[in-house]
C-alpha positions, 0 to 999 in steps of 0.5 A, spaced: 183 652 319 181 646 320 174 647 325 173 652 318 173 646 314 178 646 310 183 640 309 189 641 313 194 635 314 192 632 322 196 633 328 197 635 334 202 642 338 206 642 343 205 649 346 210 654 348 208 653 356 212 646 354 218 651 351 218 654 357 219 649 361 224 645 357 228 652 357 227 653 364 230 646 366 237 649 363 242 652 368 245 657 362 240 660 359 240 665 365 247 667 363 245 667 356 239 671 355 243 676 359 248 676 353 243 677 348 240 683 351 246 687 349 247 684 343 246 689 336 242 686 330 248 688 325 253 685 329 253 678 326 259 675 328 258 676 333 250 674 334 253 667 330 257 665 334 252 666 341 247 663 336 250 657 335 253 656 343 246 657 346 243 652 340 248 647 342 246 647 348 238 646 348 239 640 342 243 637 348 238 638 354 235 632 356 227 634 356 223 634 361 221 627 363 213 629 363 213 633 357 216 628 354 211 623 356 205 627 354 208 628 346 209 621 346 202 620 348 200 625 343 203 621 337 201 615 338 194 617 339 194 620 331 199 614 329 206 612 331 206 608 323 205 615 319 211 620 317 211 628 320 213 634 319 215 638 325 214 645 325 217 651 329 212 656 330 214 663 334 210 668 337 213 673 334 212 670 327 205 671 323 202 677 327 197 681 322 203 686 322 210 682 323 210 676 320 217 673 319 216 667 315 223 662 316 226 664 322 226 657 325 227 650 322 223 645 319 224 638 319 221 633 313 218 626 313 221 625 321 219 618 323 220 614 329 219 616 337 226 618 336 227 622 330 220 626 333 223 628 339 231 630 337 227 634 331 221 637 337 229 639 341 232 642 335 225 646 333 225 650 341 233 651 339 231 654 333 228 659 336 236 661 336 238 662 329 241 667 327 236 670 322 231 669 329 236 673 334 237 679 329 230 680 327 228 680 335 234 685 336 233 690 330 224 689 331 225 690 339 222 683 342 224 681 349 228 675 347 226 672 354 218 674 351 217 671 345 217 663 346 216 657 341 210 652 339 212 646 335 207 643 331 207 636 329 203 634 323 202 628 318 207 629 312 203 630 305 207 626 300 205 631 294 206 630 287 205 638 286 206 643 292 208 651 292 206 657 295 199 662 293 199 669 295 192 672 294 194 678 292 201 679 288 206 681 293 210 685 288 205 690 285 200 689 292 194 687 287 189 685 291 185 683 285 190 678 282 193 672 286 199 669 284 202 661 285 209 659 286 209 652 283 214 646 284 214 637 283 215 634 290 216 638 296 215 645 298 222 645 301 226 646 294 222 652 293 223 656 300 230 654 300 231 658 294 234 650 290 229 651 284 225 657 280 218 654 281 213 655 276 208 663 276 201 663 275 198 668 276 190 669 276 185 675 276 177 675 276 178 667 276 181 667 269 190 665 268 194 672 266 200 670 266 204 664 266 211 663 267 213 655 266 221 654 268 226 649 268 225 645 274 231 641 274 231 638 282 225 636 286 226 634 294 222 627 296 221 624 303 224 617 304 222 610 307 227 611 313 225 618 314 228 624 311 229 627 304 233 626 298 234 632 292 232 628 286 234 631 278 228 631 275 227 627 268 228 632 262 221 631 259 219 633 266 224 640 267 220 645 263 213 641 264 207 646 267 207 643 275 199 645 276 195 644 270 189 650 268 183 647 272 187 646 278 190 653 278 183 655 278 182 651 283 186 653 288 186 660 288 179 659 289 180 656 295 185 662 297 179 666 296 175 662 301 181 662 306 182 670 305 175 671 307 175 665 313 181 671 316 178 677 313 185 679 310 190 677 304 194 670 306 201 667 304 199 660 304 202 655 303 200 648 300 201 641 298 196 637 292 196 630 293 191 624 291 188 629 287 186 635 294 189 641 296 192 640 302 192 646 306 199 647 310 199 654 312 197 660 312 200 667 314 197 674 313 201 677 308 204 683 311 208 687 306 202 690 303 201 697 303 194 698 306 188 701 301 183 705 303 176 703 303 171 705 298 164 703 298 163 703 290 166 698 286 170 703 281 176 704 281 180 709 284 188 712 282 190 715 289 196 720 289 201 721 295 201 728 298 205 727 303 211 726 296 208 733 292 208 736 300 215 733 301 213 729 308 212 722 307 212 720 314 206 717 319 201 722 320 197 721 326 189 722 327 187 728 327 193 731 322 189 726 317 182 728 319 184 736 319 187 734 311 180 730 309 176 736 311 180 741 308 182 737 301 174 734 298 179 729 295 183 727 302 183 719 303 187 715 308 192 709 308 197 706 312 198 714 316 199 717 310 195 722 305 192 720 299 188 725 294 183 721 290 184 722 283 178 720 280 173 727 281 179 730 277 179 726 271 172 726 271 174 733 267 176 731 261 181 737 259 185 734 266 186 728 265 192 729 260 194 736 264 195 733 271 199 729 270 204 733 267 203 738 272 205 734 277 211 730 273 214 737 276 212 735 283 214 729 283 217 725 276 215 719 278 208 721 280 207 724 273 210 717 270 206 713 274 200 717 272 202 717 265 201 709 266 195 709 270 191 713 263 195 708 258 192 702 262 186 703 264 184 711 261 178 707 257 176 703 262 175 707 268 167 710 269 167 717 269 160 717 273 162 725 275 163 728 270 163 736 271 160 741 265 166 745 263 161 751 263 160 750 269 168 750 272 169 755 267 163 759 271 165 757 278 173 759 276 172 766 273 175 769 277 182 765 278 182 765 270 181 773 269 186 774 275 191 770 270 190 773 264 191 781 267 197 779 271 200 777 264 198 781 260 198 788 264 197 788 271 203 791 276 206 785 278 209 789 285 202 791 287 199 783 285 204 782 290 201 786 295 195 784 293 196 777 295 201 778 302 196 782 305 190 779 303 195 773 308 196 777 313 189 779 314 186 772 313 190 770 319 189 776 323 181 775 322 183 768 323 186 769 330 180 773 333 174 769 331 177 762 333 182 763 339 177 767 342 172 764 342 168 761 348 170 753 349 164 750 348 165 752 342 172 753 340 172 745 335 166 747 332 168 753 330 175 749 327 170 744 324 168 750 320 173 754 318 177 748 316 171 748 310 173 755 308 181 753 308 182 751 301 177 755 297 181 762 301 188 759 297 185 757 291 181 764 289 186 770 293 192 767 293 195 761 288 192 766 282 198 770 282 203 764 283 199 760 277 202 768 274 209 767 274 208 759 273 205 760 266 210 766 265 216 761 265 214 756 262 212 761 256 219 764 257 223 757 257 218 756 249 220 762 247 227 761 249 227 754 246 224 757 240 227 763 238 233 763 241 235 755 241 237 756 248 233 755 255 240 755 260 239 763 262 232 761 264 236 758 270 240 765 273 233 768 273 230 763 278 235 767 284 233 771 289 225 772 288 222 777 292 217 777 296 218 770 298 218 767 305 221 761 305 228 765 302 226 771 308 227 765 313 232 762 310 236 770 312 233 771 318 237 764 320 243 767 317 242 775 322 241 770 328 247 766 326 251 773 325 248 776 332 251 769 335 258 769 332 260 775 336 258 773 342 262 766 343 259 766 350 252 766 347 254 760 342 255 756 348 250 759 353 245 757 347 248 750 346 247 748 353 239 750 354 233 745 353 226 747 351 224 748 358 229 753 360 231 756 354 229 763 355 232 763 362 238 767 363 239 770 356 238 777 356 244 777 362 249 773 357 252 777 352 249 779 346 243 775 349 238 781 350 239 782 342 239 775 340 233 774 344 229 781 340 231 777 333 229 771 336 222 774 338 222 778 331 223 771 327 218 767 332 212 772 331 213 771 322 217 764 323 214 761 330 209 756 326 213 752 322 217 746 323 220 740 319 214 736 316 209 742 318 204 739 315 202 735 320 199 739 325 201 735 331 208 736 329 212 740 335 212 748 331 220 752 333 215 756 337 214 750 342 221 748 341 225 753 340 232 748 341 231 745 333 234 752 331 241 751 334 243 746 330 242 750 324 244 756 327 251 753 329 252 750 321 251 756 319 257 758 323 262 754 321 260 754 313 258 762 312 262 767 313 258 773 316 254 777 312 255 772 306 248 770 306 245 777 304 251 778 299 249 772 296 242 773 295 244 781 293 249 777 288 243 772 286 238 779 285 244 782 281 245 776 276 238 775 275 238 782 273 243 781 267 240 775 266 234 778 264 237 784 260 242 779 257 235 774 254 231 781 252 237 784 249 238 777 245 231 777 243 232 784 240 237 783 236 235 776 232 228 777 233 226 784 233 223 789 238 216 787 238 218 780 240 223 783 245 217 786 249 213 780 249 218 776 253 220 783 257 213 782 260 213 774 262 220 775 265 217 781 270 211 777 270 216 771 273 220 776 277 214 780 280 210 774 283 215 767 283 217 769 290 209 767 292 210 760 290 209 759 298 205 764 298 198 759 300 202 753 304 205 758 309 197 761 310 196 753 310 201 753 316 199 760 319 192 757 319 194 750 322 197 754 327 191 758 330 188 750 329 192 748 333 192 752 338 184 751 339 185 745 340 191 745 345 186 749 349 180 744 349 185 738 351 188 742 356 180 742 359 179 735 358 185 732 362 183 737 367 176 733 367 180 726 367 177 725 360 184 725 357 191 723 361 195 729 357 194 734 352 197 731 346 192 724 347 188 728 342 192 728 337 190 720 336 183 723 335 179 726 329 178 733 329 170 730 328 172 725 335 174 731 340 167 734 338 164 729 340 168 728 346 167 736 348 159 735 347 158 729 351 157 725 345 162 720 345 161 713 345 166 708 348 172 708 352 177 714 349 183 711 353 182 704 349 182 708 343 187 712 343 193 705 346 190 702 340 191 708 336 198 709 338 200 703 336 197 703 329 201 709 329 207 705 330 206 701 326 206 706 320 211 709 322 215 703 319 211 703 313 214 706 306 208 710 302 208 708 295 207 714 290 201 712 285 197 706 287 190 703 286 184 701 291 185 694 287 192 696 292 196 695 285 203 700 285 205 704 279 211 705 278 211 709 271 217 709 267 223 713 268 226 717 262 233 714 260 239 718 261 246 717 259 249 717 266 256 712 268 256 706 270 254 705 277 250 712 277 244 713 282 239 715 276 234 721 279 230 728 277 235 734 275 232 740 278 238 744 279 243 746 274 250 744 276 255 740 278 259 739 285 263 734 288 264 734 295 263 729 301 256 727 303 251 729 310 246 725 311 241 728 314 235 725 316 232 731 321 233 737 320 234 739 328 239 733 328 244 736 323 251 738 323 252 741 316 259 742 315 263 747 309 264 743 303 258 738 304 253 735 300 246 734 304 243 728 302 236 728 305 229 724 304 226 730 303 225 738 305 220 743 306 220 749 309 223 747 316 229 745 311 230 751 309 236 753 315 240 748 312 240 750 305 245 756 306 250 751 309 249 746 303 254 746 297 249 741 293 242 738 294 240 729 293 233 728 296 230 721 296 222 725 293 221 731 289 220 734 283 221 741 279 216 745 282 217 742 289 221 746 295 228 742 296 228 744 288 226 752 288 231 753 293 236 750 290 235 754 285 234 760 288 241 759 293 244 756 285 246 750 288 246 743 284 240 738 286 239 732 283 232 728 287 227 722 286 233 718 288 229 712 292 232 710 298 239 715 296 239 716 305 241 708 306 245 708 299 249 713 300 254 713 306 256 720 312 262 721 309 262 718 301 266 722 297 261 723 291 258 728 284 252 730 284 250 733 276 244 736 277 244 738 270 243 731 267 240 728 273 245 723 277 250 722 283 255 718 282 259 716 289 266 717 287 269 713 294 266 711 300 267 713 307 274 713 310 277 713 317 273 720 318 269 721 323 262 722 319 257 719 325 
């Protein structure tokens, strides 16, 4: 910053190679370092009480003789008469992804040769503090591998000193900076001993101020040091930055964020009328914005929230996703759908966010938001003739209208299930046979026809039964002032896959159960070895037969199937143990084709007893108009899965397109594993199949790697702006008891039980009576459903997979609930109401054995 030209207060480093060599001089730190190897991050009496040997020892150890030296020369070279700040800097603090502020000291006003040593010791001591220790355990740095620079710089005696963000750390506006102000030294408001003032500031203009009472402020001292000082009255509830110099610094913010090209956590001083510059760090916390080349603002939606998968998806699942969807974009690994070509349509810009409130409720709120706030402002530059959507859609729209009001729902339901399996039998024979030279470009091309095929053949039928329940919950509110019996008819829907897979899980389960030696022998095998030896176990030859059956309906999903290069049960087949296993010791046998007969049976009843209701008070006429929208509800729901398990059929034959063509590349030495091309793009692996890619792929993939990591760590926000701003939207309010977790009912009922938190569904030991608390569910989910007395997940909405199944097993589910897996506890005794929306936990965990 300072060869950049701007004002930082002078000084010098002492490097870390001087670290080292103090650390180095010490015949303990072996013994020490061995210690801290072991230790665990949330182990804090212990991490303390290590923390404060190995702090005491290095503030005691004598300092190399020429490190010394050399720090002396340097002082009296910049002015043995002045005042010092000694500050620690790690090197696994300010990393552009990693920043960790405060972790080691920081020592004011240090004047003299012996206050400068002592506070240069203790800065390298500091490197121990407990915070430093447990951060470096829980982040996975080598405690020997990260070592400490101390920087000596000439104090700054401010009037006014804080901290300015160049975008705001809470909302991840990019476009409004936010300043922390204070009277005296900085140290009061990093402390956490004052509120500092607020300002906050946007196209160079102050939106916000909020002025606080500033009862104390630290000042430095002749002999050295600092001392804490009640302010004046008068001077308590004064403005700490005047207007114009707010308007200042922030401009000098800006110029300091372009100097590092990322948004900065500065902090800074102002003294005899200049900003003195103290540091500046990347702010870290901000949640990446894709890049676009207008200047518009665009409102980005979460896939991965209304798709059930928010984790980090790597390269190529991106780009496979961005050439299907138009609207795809990317940030932080994640899938975000630009909503700016759909509002355009004007008619849609108060539809989509009801229809996907039942996706997602907080997604619908935040959309709400975004439209109240900035609906007139936003350019609709694209806007789209309605005569010409209508034209375009003709077909989805007639296909609606003849399923409500006269087709065969039973003979839409063929329509639309072959129409799958001949899509993907067509897809298989044009894209696994052909010849390798041509074998991505021929994914790049389908890839195009995609979503187009689910849109016009499929979704009309599922948007059938949709508009139809939608119709029967008006008409039941309407005429009979009740809408509960609609919940009864949402069990066991025919036709659907996911509830077809959720009992093939239960017929395996059963085969298993007669044959103890084959639970064991299932038990024992890896994916490498798992098909060995089993025909010669008992029941293991019909196993294997069911199995074959399940793998050739079943084989292409998995948990978080939407990324295609998640690992499909076909390629890991030891994933549908566990789930096998927890339907053992919760479903007796055959219980769960029962159960879904009982749910058919119910639904039956209760579509007579609302006919009949209707009849009675409301007449025939109108009894034969909700008798059609209940057949049309019953014949076509069950395809609501209809167009995403063609979407995963498809991924599959991608996927194994792919995998052929990888396979040649690490034969040629181009890639060091098959699974290196799922770092790359779909777009990539074309031009490396052709001989048209520049640059080095190893280096590319390494980087890539990493960043995927990185991902990994992030939390994606559900609606936010490419100003980087998050919307939250308002949440309904309900009546809940105190201490409740507040979320979004989907399913009716309430259930008490014990919690089991499942994180993957591979991983989980579902036992009888439990609760399944979860961050999230798709189809690769569904085998636990039959196990799970109640339902709590951290994302979803109505419509949403969790959700439908709930309902159609008729289990309680209550979702939206933000960080439900880390709130509640394997084991806590709780109540979830999925009628009003809410989990109370009733006892934390005991003595029980939950992990």
């Amino acid at each position: 910053m300072t060869k950049a030209g701007f004002l930082v207060p002078q000084g010098f480093c002492v490097t870390t190679m001087a670290f080292q060599t103090f650390v180095q001089n010490s015949q303990e730190m072996n013994r020490f370092f061995d210690q801290l190897d072991h230790i665990q991050p949330d182990n804090l009496k212990e991490i303390r009480l290590l923390g404060q040997q190995i702090r005491n020892h290095l503030e005691h150890l004598s300092i190399p003789k020429e490190i010394e030296i050399t720090i002396v020369e340097a002082w009296n070279d910049t002015g043995k008469d002045k005042a010092y700040a000694v500050r620690s800097s790690a090197t696994a603090e300010d990393l552009p992804n990693a920043s960790f502020a405060g972790q080691q000291e920081t020592y004011l006003n240090v004047c003299g040769q012996k206050q400068l040593l002592d506070s240069v010791r203790k800065c390298w001591a500091s490197l121990f503090t407990d915070r430093a220790i447990s951060y470096r355990a829980k982040n996975g740095f080598d405690h020997r591998q990260v070592f400490l620079s101390v920087v000596v710089q000439e104090m700054v005696f401010p009037d006014v000193s804080g901290i300015l963000f160049t975008a705001d750390p809470i909302s991840g506006n990019r476009k409004i900076a936010s300043i922390d102000a204070s009277f005296g030294l900085g140290e009061a408001l990093v402390s956490g001993l004052v509120s500092a003032d607020l300002y906050q500031v946007q196209g160079g203009q102050i939106i916000r101020k909020k002025i606080s009472e500033k009862k104390i402020a630290i000042y430095s001292i002749p002999e050295g040091g600092t001392v804490t000082k009640e302010l004046p009255p008068e001077e308590q509830k004064a403005q700490a930055l005047s207007d114009d110099r707010i308007v200042e610094l922030v401009k000098l913010g800006r110029k300091i964020e372009s100097h590092y090209g990322v948004e900065q956590d500065i902090e800074w001083c102002f003294a005899n009328g200049k900003f003195y510059i103290v540091q500046s760090r990347p702010i870290t916390s901000l949640y990446p914005v894709p890049i676009f080349s207008d200047n518009q603002l665009h409102v980005l939606v979460s896939v991965g929230h209304i798709q059930m998968m928010t984790e980090a998806i790597k390269p190529l699942g991106i780009s496979i996703f961005e050439t299907i969807i138009p609207i795809a974009c990317q940030a932080g690994g994640r899938i975000f759908a630009d909503m700016i070509p759909v509002f355009s349509i004007k008619p849609l810009r108060k539809r989509i966010p009801l229809v996907l409130d039942h996706m997602d409720e907080q997604i619908g709120a935040g959309l709400k938001e975004v439209m109240e706030r900035y609906g007139k402002e936003i350019p609709f530059k694209k806007r789209v003739p309605i005569w010409k959507i209508a034209s375009f859609a003709w077909q989805v729209i007639m296909t609606i209208i003849r399923n409500l009001l006269f087709a065969d729902p039973v003979q839409g339901r063929k329509i639309a299930t072959d129409f799958l399996e001949k899509s993907v039998q067509i897809g298989k024979e044009k894209i696994l046979n052909t010849s390798k030279e041509n074998r991505i470009e021929a994914v790049r091309q389908d890839l195009r026809k995609l979503l187009p095929n689910a849109v016009f053949k499929i979704v009309p039928y599922w948007v059938s039964s949709v508009i139809a329940s939608t119709m029967i919950k008006r008409v039941l509110d309407k005429w009979l002032k009740n809408n509960e019996l609609i919940h009864r008819l949402e069990r066991s829907m025919a036709g659907n896959v996911t509830s077809e897979l959720g009992l093939m899980i239960g017929d395996l389960a059963d085969l298993v159960r007669r044959h103890p030696q084959l639970a064991a022998h299932l038990q024992s095998r890896t994916d490498e070895n798992f098909y060995e030896g089993l025909d010669e176990v008992p029941g293991g030859r019909s196993f294997h037969q069911e199995l074959d059956r399940f793998m050739k309906k079943f084989g292409m999903r998995c948990p978080g199937e939407i990324d295609i290069t998640r690992p499909r049960w076909r390629e890991v087949p030891t994933t549908l143990i566990p789930p096998i296993m927890s339907h053992l010791r919760t479903v007796e046998a055959g219980e769960h084709r029962e159960k879904f007969n009982q749910g058919a049976k119910e639904a039956e009843e209760a579509a007579m007893e609302i006919i009949e209701q209707v009849r009675k008070h409301k007449g025939k006429l109108k009894s034969k108009i909700l008798s059609r929208f209940i057949k049309v509800y019953r014949g076509l729901g069950g395809l609501r899965e209809h167009h995403k398990y063609l979407l995963v059929q498809y991924l599959d034959i991608y996927k194994r397109a792919i995998l052929l063509e990888a396979s040649e590349l690490v034969k040629n030495g181009v890639l060091s594993e098959e699974s290196d091309a799922f770092y790359l793009s779909i777009n990539e692996l074309h031009e490396l199949t052709t001989n048209e890619f520049k640059g080095n792929v190893g280096e590319l993939i390494e980087e890539r790697k990493n960043q995927y990591n990185l991902n990994q760590k992030r939390t994606p926000p559900r609606v936010m702006t490419s100003d980087g701003e998050i919307i939250s939207g308002k949440r309904r309010e309900v009546d809940v008891p105190e201490g409740a977790l507040i979320g979004t009912p989907v399913s009716s009922g309430i259930m008490e039980g014990y919690a089991r938190v499942v994180l993957r569904p591979e991983d989980a030991t579902l036992n009888a009576g439990e609760i399944m608390i979860a961050p999230f569910t798709d189809p690769g989910w569904t085998p636990l459903f039959h196990s799970a007395k109640a339902l709590v997940m951290e994302v979803g909405g109505m419509m949403t997979h969790g959700a439908v199944v709930a309902r159609e097993y008729g289990i309680p589910a209550v979702v939206g609930i933000d960080r439900a897996t880390e709130i509640i506890k394997n084991g806590a005794y709780i109540k979830v109401d999925g009628t009003q929306g809410y989990v109370q936990i009733l006892r934390e965990p005991g003595n029980q054995n939950y992990d």
